[in-house]
MOPAC internal coordinates of N, CA, C and O (Angstrom, degrees):
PM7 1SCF
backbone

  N    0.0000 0     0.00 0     0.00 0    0    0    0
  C    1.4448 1     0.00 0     0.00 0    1    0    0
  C    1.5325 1   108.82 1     0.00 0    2    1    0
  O    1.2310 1   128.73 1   -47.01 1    3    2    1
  N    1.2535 1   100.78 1   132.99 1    3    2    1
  C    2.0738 1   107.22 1   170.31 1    5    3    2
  C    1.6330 1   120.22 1   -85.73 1    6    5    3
  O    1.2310 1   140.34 1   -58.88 1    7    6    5
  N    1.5914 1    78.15 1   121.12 1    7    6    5
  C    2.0026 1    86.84 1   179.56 1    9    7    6
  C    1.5854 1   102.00 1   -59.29 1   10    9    7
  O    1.2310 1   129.76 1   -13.30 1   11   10    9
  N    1.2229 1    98.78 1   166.70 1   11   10    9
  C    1.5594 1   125.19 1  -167.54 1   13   11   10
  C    1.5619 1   100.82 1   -94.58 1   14   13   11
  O    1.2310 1   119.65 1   -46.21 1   15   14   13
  N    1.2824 1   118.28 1   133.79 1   15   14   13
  C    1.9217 1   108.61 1  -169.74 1   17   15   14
  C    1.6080 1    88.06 1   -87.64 1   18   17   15
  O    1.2310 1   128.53 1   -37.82 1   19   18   17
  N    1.5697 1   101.18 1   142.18 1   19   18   17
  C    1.1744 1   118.01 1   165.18 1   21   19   18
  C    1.6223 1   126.60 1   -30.37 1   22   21   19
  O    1.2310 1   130.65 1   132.03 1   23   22   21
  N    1.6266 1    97.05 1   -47.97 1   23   22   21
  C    1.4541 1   113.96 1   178.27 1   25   23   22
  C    1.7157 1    97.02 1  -161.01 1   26   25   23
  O    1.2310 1   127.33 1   -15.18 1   27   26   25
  N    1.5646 1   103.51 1   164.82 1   27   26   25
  C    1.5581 1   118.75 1  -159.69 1   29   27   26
  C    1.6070 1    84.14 1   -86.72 1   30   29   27
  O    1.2310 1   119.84 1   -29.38 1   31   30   29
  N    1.1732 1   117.91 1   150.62 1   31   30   29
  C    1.5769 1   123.93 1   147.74 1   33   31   30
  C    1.3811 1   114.21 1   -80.64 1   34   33   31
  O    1.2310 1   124.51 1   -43.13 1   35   34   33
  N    1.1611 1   108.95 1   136.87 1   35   34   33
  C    1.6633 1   141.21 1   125.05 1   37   35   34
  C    1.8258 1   106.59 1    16.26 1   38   37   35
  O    1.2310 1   127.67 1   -36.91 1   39   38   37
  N    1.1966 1   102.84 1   143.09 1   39   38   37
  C    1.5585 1    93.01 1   174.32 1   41   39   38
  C    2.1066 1   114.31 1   -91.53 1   42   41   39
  O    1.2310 1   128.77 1   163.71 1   43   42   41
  N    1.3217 1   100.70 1   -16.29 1   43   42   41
  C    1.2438 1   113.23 1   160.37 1   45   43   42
  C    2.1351 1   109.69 1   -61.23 1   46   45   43
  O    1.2310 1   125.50 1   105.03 1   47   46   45
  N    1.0323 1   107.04 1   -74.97 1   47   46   45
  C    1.4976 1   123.97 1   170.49 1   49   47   46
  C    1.6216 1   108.04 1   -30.23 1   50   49   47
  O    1.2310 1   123.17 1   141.70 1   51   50   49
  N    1.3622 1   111.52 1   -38.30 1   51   50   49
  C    1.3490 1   110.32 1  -170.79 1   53   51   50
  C    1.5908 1   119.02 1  -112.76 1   54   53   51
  O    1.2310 1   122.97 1  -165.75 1   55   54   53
  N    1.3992 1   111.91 1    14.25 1   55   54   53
  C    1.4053 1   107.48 1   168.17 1   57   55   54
  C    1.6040 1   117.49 1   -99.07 1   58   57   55
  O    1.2310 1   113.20 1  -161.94 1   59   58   57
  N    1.1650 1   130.45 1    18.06 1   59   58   57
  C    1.2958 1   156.05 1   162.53 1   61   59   58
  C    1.5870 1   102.35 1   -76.34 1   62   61   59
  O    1.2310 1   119.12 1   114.13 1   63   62   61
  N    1.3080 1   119.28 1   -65.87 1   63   62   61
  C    1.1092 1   116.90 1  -166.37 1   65   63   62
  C    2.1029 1   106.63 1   -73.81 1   66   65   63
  O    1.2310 1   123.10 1   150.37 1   67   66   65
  N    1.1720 1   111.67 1   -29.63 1   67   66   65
  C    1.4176 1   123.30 1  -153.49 1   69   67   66
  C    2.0173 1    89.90 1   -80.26 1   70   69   67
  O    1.2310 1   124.53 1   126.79 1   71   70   69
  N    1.5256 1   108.91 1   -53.21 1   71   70   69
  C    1.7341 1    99.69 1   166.73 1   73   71   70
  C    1.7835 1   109.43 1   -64.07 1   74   73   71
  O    1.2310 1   120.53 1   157.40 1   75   74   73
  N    1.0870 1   116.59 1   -22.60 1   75   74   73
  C    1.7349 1    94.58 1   167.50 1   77   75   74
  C    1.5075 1   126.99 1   -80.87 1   78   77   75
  O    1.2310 1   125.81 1   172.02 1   79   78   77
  N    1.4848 1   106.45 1    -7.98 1   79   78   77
  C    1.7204 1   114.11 1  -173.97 1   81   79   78
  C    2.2599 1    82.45 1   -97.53 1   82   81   79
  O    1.2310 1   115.22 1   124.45 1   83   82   81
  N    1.3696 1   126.67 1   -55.55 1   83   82   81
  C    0.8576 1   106.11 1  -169.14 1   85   83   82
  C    1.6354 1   115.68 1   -57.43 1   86   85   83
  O    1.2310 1   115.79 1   130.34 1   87   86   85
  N    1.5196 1   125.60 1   -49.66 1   87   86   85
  C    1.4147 1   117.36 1   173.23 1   89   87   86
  C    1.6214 1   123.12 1   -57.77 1   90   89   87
  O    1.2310 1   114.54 1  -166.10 1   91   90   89
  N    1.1155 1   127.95 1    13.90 1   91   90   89
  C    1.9593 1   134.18 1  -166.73 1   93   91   90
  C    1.7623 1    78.19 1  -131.13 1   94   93   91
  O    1.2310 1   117.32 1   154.23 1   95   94   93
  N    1.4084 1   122.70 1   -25.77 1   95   94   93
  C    1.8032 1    99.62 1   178.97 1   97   95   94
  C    1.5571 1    96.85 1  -102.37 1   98   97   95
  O    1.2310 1   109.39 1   169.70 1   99   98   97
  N    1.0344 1   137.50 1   -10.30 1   99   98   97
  C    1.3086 1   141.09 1  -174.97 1  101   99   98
  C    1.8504 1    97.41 1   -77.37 1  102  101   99
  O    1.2310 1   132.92 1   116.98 1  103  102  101
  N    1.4216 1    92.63 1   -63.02 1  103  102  101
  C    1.7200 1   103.10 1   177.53 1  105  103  102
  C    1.7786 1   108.21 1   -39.83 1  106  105  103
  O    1.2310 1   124.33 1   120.86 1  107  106  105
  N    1.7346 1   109.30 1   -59.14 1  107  106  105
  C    1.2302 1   106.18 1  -148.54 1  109  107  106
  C    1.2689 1   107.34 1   -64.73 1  110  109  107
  O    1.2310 1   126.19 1   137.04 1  111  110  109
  N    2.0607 1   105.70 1   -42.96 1  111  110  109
  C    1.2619 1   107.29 1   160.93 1  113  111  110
  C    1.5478 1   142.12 1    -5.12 1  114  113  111
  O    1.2310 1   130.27 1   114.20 1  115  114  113
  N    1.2659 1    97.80 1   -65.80 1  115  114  113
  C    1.0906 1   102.48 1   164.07 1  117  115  114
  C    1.7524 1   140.36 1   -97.89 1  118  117  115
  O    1.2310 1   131.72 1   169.16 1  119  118  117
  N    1.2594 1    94.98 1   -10.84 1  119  118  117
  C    1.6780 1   100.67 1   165.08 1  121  119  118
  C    1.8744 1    95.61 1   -63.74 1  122  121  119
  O    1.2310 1   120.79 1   140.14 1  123  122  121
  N    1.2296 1   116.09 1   -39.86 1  123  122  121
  C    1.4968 1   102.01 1  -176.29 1  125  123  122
  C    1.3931 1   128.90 1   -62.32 1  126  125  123
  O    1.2310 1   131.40 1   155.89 1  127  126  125
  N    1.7925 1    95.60 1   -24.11 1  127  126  125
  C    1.7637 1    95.68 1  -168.82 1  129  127  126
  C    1.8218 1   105.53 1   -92.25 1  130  129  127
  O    1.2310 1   129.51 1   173.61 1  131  130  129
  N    1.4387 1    99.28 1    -6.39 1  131  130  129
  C    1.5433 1   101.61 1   168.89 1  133  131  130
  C    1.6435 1   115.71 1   -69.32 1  134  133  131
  O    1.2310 1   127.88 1   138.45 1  135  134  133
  N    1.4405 1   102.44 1   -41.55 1  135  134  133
  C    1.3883 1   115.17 1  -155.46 1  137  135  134
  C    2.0444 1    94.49 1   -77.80 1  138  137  135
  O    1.2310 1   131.56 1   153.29 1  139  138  137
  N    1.5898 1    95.29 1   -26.71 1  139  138  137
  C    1.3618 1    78.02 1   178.31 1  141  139  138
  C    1.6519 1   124.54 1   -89.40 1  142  141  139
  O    1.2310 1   123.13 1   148.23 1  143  142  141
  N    1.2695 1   111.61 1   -31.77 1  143  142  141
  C    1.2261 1    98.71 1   154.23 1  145  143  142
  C    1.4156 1   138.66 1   -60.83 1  146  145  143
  O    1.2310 1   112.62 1   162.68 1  147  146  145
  N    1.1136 1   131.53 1   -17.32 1  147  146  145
  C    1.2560 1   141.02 1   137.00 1  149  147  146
  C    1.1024 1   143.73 1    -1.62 1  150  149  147
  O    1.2310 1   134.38 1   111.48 1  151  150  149
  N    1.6560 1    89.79 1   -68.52 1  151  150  149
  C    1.4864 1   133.56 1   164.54 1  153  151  150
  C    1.5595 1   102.45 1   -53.20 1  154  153  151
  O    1.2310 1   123.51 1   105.57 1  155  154  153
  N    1.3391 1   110.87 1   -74.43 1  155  154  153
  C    1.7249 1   111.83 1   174.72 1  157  155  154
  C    1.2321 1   144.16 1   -38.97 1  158  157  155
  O    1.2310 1   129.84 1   140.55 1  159  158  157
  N    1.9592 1    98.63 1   -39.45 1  159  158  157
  C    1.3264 1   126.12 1   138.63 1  161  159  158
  C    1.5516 1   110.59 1   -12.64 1  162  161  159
  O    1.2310 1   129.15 1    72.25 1  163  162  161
  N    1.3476 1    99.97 1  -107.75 1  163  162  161
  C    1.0272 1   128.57 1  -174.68 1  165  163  162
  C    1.6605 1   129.35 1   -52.64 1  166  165  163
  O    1.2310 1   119.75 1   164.42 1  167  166  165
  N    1.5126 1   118.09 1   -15.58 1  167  166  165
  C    1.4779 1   126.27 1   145.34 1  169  167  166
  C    1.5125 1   106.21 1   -45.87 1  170  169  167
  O    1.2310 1   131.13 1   107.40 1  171  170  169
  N    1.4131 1    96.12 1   -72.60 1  171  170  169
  C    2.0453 1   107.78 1  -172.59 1  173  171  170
  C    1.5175 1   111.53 1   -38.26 1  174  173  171
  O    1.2310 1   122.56 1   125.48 1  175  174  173
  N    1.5186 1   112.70 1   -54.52 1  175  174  173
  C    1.1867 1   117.45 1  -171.20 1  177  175  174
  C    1.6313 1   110.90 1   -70.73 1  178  177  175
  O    1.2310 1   111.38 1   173.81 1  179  178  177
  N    1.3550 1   133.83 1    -6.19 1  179  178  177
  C    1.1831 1   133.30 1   152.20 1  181  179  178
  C    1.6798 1   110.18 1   126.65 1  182  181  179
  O    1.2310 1   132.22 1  -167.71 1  183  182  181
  N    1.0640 1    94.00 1    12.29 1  183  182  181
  C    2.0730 1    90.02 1  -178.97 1  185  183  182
  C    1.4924 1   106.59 1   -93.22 1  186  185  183
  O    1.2310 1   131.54 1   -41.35 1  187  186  185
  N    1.0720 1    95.32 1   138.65 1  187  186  185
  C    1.7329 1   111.46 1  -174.64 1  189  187  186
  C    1.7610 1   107.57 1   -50.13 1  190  189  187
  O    1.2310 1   124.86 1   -45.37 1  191  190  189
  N    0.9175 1   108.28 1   134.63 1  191  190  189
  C    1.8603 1   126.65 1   166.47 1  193  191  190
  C    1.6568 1    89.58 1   -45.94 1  194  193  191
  O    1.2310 1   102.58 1   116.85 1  195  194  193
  N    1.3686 1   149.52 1   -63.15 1  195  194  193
  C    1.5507 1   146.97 1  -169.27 1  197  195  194
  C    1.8871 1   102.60 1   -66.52 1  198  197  195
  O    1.2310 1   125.54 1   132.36 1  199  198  197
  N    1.2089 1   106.97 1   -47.64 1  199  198  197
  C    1.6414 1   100.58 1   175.62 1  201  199  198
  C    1.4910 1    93.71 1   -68.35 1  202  201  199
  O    1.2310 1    81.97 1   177.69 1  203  202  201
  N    0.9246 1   172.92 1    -2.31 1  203  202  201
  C    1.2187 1   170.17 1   151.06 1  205  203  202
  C    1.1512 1   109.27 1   -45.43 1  206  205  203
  O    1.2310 1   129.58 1   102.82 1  207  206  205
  N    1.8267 1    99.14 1   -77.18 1  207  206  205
  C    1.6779 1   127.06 1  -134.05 1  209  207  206
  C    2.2505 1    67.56 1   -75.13 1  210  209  207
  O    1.2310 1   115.77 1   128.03 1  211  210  209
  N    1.0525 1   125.64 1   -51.97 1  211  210  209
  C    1.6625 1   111.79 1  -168.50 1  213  211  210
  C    1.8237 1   118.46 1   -41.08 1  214  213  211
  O    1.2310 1   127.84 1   134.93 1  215  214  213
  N    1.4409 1   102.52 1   -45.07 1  215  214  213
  C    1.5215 1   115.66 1   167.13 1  217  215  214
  C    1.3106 1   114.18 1   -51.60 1  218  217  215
  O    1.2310 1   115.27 1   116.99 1  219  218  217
  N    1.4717 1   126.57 1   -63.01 1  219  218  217
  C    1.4804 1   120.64 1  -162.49 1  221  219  218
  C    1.6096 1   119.55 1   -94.99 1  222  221  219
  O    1.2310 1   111.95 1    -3.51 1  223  222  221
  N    0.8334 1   132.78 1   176.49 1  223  222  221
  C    1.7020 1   131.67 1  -179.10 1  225  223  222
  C    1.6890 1    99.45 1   -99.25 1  226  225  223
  O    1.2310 1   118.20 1  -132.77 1  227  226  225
  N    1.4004 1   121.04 1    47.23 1  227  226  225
  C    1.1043 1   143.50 1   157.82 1  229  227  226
  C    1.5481 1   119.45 1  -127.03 1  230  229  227
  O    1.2310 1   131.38 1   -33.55 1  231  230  229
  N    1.6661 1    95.64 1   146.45 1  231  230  229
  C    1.7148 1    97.01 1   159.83 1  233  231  230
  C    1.3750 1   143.43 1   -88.55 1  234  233  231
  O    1.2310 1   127.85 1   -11.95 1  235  234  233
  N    0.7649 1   102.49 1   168.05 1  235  234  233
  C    2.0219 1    95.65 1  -170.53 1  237  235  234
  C    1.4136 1   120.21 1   -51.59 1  238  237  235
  O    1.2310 1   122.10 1   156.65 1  239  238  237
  N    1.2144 1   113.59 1   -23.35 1  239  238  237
  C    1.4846 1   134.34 1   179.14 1  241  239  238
  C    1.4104 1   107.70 1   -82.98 1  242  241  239
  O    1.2310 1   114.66 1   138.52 1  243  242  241
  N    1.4910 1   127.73 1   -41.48 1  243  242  241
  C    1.4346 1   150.70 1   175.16 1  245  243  242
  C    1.2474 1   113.70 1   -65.02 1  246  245  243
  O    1.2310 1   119.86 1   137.57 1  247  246  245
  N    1.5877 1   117.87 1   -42.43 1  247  246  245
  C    1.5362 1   143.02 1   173.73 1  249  247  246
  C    1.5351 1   103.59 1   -62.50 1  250  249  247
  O    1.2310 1   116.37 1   134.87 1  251  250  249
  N    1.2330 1   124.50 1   -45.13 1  251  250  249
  C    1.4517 1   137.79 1  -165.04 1  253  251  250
  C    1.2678 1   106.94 1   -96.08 1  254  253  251
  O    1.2310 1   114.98 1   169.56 1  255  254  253
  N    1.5621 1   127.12 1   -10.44 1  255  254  253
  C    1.1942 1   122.97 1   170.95 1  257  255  254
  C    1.4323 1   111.40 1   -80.17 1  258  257  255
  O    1.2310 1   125.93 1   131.74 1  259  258  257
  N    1.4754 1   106.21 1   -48.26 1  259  258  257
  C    1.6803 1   119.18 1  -164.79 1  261  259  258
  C    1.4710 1   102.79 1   -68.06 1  262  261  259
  O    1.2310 1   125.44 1   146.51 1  263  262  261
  N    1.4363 1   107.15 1   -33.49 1  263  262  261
  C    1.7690 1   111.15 1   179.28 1  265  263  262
  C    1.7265 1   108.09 1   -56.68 1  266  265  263
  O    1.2310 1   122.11 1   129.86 1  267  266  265
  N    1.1403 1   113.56 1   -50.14 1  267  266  265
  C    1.3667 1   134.77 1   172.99 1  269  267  266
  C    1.4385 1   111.66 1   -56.47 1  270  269  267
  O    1.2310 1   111.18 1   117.16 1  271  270  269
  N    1.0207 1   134.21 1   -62.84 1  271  270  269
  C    1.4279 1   136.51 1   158.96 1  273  271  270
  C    1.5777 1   111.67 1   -40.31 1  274  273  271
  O    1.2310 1   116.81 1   115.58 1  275  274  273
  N    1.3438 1   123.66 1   -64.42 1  275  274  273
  C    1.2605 1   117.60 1  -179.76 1  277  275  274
  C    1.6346 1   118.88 1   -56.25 1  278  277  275
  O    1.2310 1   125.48 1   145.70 1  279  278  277
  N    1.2229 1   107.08 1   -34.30 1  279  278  277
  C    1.9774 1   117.38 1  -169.40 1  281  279  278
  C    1.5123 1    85.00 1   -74.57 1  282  281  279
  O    1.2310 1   112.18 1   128.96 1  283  282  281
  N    1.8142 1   132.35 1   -51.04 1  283  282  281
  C    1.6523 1    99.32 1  -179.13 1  285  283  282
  C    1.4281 1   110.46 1   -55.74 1  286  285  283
  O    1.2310 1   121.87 1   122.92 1  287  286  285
  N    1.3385 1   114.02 1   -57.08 1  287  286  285
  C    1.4170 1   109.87 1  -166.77 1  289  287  286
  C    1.4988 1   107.19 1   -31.18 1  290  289  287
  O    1.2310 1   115.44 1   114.35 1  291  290  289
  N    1.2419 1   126.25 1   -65.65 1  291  290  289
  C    1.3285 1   121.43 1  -165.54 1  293  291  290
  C    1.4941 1   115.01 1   -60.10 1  294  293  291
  O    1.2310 1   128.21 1   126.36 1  295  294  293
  N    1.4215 1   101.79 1   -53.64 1  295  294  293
  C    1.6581 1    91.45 1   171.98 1  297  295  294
  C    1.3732 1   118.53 1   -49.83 1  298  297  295
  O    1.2310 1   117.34 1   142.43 1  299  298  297
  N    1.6276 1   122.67 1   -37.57 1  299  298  297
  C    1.1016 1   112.21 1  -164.87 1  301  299  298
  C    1.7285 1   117.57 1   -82.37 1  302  301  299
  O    1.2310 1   127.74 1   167.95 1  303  302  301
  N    1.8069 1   102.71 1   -12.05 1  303  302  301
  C    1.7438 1   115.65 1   164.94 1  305  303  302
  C    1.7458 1    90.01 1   -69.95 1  306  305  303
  O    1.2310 1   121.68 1   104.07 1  307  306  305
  N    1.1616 1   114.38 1   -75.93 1  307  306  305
  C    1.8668 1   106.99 1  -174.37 1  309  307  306
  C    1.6291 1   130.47 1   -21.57 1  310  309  307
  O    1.2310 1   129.58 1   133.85 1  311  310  309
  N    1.4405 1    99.14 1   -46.15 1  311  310  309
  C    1.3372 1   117.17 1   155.80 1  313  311  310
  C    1.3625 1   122.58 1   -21.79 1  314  313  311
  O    1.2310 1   120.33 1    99.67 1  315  314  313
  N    1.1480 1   116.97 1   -80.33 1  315  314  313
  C    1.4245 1   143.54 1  -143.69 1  317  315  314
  C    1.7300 1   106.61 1   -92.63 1  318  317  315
  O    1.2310 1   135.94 1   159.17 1  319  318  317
  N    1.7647 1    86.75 1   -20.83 1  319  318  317
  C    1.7290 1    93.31 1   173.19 1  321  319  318
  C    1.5221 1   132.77 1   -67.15 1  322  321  319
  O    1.2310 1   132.58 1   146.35 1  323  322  321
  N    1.3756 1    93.30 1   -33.65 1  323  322  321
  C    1.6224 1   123.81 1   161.99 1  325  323  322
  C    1.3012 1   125.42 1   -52.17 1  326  325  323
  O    1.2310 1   120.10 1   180.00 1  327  326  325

């Protein structure tokens, strides 16, 4: 559980902390959209949805969603390329 701050900071005091929460969501951001294409990757290329779902901090069902999500996306960027 998180203690309660004595008192709020300052908006000076607190823009230190607010560029370190935006660059760690900027980062994760994108560590996520790697990991999910990845995932899609690696459906196509033939590895089981369970060898997957063991690799990622997802389930096989979760694994098979994001794969699915990513394959429209692309078809639906391919699409539009035409």
């Amino acid at each position: 559980m998180t203690g309660r701050p004595d008192k709020l900071l300052d908006d000076r005091e607190r823009q230190p902390w607010l560029r370190k929460l935006d660059r760690a969501t900027a980062a994760h951001e994108a560590s996520r959209k790697r990991l999910d294409e990845l995932i899609a990757d690696a459906r196509t290329a033939g590895v089981p949805l369970t060898a997957i779902a063991d690799h990622v901090p997802y389930s096989r069902e979760w694994a098979r969603r994001i794969a699915d999500q990513i394959d429209a996306q692309r078809e639906q960027a391919s699409g539009a390329d035409q």
